[in-house]
BANU-660240 format. One record per residue (C-alpha): y, x, z. Coordinates in steps of 0.25 Angstrom, whole numbers, plus 5000, padded with zeros to 4 digits. Layout:
BEGIN
YXZ...
//
This chain:
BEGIN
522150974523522450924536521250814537520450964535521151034545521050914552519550914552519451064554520451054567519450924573517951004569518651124577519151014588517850964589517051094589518051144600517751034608516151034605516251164610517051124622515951014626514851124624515551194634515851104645514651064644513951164648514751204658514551074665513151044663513051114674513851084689513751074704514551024715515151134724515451114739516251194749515851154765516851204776516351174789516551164805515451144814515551144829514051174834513751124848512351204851512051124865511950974857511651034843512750944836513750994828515250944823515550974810516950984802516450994784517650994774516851004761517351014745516550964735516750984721516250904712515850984699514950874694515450784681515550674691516350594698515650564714515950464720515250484733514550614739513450644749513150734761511950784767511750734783510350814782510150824799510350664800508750684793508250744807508450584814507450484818507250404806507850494794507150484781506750644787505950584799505250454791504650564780504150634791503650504795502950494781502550614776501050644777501250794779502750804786503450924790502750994801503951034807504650884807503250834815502550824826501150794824500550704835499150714828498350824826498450934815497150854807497650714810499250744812500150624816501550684813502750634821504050654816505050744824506450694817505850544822505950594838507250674838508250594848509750584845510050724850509050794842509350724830510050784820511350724812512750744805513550644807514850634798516150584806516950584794517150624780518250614771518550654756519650744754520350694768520150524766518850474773517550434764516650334767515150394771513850354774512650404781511250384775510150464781510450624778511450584768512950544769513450464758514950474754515850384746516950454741518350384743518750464729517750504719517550654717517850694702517250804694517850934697518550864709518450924723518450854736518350894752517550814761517850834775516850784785516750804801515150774807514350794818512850824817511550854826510650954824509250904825508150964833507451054822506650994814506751014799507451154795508851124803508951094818509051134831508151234841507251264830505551294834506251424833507351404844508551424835509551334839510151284828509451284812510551224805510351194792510751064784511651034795513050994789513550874779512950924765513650884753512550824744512150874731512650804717512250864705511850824691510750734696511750674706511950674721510750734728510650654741509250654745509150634761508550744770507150724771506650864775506650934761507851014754509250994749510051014737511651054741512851104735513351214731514651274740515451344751515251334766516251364775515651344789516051364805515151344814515551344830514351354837513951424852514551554852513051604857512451564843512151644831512351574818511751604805511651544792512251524779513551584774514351704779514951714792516551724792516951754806515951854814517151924824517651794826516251764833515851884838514651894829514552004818513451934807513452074799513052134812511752074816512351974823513152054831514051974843515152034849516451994855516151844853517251744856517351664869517051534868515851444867515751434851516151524839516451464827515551544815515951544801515251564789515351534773514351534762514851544748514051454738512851394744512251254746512051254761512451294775511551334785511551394800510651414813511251464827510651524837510951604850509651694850509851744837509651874833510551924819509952024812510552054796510152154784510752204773510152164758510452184743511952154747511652034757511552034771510351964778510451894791509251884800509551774812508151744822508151704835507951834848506451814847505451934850504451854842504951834827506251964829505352054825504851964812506351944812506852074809505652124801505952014788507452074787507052184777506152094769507151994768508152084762506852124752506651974749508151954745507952084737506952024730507551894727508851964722508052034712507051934707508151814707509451864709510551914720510551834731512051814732512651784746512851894755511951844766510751784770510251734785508651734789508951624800507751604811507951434811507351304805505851264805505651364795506151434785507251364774508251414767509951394766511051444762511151604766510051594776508651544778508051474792506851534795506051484807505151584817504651724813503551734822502751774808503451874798502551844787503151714790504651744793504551844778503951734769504951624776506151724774505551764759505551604754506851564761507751694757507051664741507651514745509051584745508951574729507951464728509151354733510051444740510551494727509651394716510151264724509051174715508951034721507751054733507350904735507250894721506751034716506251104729505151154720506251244714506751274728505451294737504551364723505451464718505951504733504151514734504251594723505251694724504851704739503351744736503851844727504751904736503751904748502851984739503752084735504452114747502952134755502552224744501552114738501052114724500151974722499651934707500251804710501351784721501451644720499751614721500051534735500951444728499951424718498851404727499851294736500251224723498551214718498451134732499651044729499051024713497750984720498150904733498550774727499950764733500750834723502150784718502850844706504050934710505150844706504650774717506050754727505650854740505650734748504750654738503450724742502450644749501850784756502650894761501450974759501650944743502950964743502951104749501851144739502551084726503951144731503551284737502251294729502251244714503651254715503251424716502251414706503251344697503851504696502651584696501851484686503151484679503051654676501751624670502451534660503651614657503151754661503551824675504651894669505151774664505051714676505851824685506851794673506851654676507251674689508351774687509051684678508851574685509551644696510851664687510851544681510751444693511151524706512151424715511551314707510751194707509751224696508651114693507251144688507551134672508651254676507551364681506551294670507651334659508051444664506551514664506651434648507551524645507151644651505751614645506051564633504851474637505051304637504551264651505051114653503451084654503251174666504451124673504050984670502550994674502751074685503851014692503850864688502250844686500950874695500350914682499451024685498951154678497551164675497151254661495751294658494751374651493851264645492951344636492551494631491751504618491151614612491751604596490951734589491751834592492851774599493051684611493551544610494351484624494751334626495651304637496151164643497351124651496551014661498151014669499150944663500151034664500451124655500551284655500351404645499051484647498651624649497351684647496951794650495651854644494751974651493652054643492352124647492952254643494152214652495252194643496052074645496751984633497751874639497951754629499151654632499251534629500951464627500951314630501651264618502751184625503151324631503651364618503651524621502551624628502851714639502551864640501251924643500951934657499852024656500452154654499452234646498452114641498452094627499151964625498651834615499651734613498851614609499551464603500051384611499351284621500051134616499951074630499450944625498151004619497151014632496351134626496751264621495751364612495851504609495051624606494851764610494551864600493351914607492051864610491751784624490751894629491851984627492751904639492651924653493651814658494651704652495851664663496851564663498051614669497551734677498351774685498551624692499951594688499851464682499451344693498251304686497551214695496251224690496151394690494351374690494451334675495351444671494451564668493251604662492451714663490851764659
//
């Protein structure tokens, strides 16, 4: 009797802890590091250099135990001889903006600008000390990157404070941060501070600041920033102390009653995000509008030729952030600043740098992709140097989308300029797959057309798989299920599985990791009595599920859809009010497909493939047939 009780109490035991297990486990499979920055920075405007004072806390939430961490120096790229300057040295196609071209625009010989800037136009951080919870580390400098060995090793769960006094430089601008901007603004400071480096479940992300994007951690900022009492500043976070300078930032910028004295000390803090930017200067005109709960700040410089474009993309803005809220979901900081600044236009945390505004069209579309950029990274942190497709496509996406509604514009297909930039990739001979590091491209040219481009298409084509309203789904879920995140290609893939209900690991996979292409065809139409038989081959390698979309004399229409059988599931029928024939599935292996229409061939006026042009077939020539 005991051994059974025994028994019984040990199978409970064991259940008990099986259970346990289940449970951690998936309560863990999932972490990120968390940081929290508080920072001093004395600005001196006349030199453009900057002391500054970081006490930072660094959680580890990750299963392991680190033993050395990594900052971030990114304005040591902008110097003579950084890995930044000998790329622009390499490229075939660099950077207009990092260049001067000493040729012609036929037979160009590029120069590169970091390669000429003297040691006071240089930019740098340059760390005095650092210690680990009040004892000295040992550190070293390599490039952009500051590599740390830790006198005590950081535990699971464990948090430490860093506290670090630097000085840096900001360099003439160049690339995105800098000083006296083709603009005029005085000071664009972005990626200006030591950065904690990224450490996540692929490890400790320390790429070296070649021109391209970032991957950061999550956290609190805490910054004061003493600068010339004559400068405005705007940027990320919410400012603490506006009687304390004289400034009132809910009143467009308002200055009254400012202290004596050469400097003020402004203080702001942002709550959860993975960056910290600011620009300054003493022209600026602050204009700000109420939206959906969120105040938007307008910052540009006193300029009769862009004030006017200035003021009129405020009310659109707040309609762009309407739209965003509603088709991905609340946008959920308080504020957001439209910066005149940069080379430009890119986003950070709470704001966008947005050069010029000579053009409106220009200054709306900029404002549209960087605002949509808020979610796309801001909110969705994915790792850009490794996924900028994720980043740079669905912000493309969501942007065009947003631009159309907002200017009362109604196109059949929204993204067709995407499809037409990715058609010229596919065929140019340079393309990379997407998995390709930012960095890694051999032509910037191919790079901004697989990141912005396919990576756009990625979205749309991906509605023609799963169905738009899937697709709008997707998004919303995605939204719920990742915001302040790190989510990785297989998590947006998932979730649209489970919304779908669809398998898509082949669509990631081709699409992303290969530069298989699309290219289906209609290879044949026979008359059979009184029916039609229709072959179709896949000539592309990739694959995808087919629709077809069948036009009679008498002007009735017949669509036919064709599942890929490694989908395992059908989406809806697009074409509302068209009778709709669900035919077997295509086996991708299998080069050619047959069916038959129920009518006779001198009864059809046309056969398409994929009418309505939402599936990157390369090849669109061989997709029709017709009398």
């Amino acid at each position: 009797m005991k051994r059974a009780l025994l028994s019984i109490y040990s199978s409970v035991l064991l259940m008990m802890f099986g259970a346990f297990v289940s449970y951690a486990q998936n309560n863990t499979s999932y972490w990120q590091q968390h940081v929290d920055y508080k920072m001093e920075i004395d600005m001196n405007v006349d030199k453009y250099q900057y002391k500054g004072f970081q006490e930072l806390k660094y959680t580890n939430n990750s299963p392991d135990t680190l033993t050395n961490v990594y900052y971030h120096l990114y304005f040591n790229a902008f110097q003579p001889g950084s890995e930044m300057d000998a790329r622009l040295q390499s490229i075939p196609d660099p950077d207009g903006r990092m260049v001067n071209n000493l040729g012609t625009r036929e037979n160009p010989v590029y120069e590169s600008r970091i390669a000429k800037l003297t040691p006071s136009e240089i930019g740098y951080i340059k760390v005095n000390s650092l210690k680990q919870n009040g004892r000295s580390v040992n550190y070293n400098v390599e490039g952009t990157v500051l590599e740390v060995t830790l006198n005590k090793h950081i535990l699971p769960g464990e948090t430490v404070t860093f506290t670090m006094d630097f000085d840096g430089q900001v360099p003439v601008q160049i690339r995105r941060s800098g000083r006296n901007s083709k603009d005029g603004v005085a000071l664009s400071m972005t990626q200006w501070y030591p950065k904690m480096a990224e450490y996540d479940f692929e490890g400790w992300h320390t790429s070296p600041y070649i021109a391209r994007e970032f991957h950061s951690v999550w956290g609190d900022f805490d910054v004061k920033l003493t600068i010339d009492k004559d400068y405005v500043v705007g940027g990320t976070g919410y400012l603490q102390n506006p009687n304390e300078i004289g400034y009132n930032y809910e009143k467009e910028g308002t200055k009254v009653n400012r202290p004596r004295g050469k400097k003020l000390t402004w203080h702001f803090k942002a709550p959860e995000v993975h960056d910290f930017t600011w620009a300054a200067d003493p022209e600026f005109i602050h204009d700000k509008l109420e939206a959906d709960g969120v105040t938007l700040h307008f910052l540009y410089q006193n300029d009769p030729e862009i004030a006017d474009n200035w003021k009129k993309v405020q009310k659109p803005t707040a309609a762009l952030l309407d739209f965003f809220n509603k088709n991905i979901g609340p946008y959920p900081w308080k504020q957001y600043s439209v910066i005149q600044g940069g080379d430009g236009g890119m986003e950070y945390a709470m704001c966008t740098l947005i050069a010029g505004g000579k053009n409106y069209n220009s200054l709306f579309g900029t404002t549209a992709h960087e605002m949509a950029h808020a979610w796309f990274q801001h909110l969705f942190a994915t790792n850009e140097s490794k996924h900028e497709w994720m980043d740079e496509g669905f912000t493309s996406y969501m942007s065009t989308l947003a631009e159309n509604f907002v200017e009362g514009k109604n196109p059949e297909n929204p993204t067709l300029g995407s499809y037409k930039s990715y058609y010229r990739l596919a065929a140019s001979g340079v393309e990379q797959p997407q998995t390709t590091h930012a960095d890694r491209f051999n032509y910037n040219a191919a790079y901004g057309a697989s990141a912005y481009s396919k990576g756009a298409v990625f979205l749309a084509q991906l509605g023609y798989i799963i169905g738009e309203d899937n697709l709008k789904k997707t998004i919303k879920r995605y939204y719920n299920d990742f915001k302040f995140k790190h989510p990785t290609p297989n998590d947006f893939k998932r979730t649209a599985e489970k919304v779908s209900g669809i398998h898509l690991d082949w669509y990631l996979t081709d699409w992303t990791q290969t530069t298989n292409t699309i290219d289906y065809g209609i290879k044949d139409v026979k008359a059979n009595e009184n029916k039609t038989d229709v072959t179709m081959e896949r000539i592309g390698l990739m694959p995808m599920p087919i629709d077809v979309l069948v036009t009679y004399n008498d002007g009735s229409q017949e669509y036919f859809y064709v599942p890929l059988r490694m989908m395992r599931g059908e989406k809806a029928n697009p074409y509302k009010g068209v009778k709709r024939i669900v035919l077997p599935d295509w086996a991708w292996a299998h080069p050619a497909y047959h069916f038959t229409i129920d009518k006779s061939k001198s009864a059809i006026k046309s056969i398409v493939i994929d009418p309505n042009g939402f599936m990157a077939d390369i090849n669109k020539d061989n997709n029709s047939y017709s009398k």
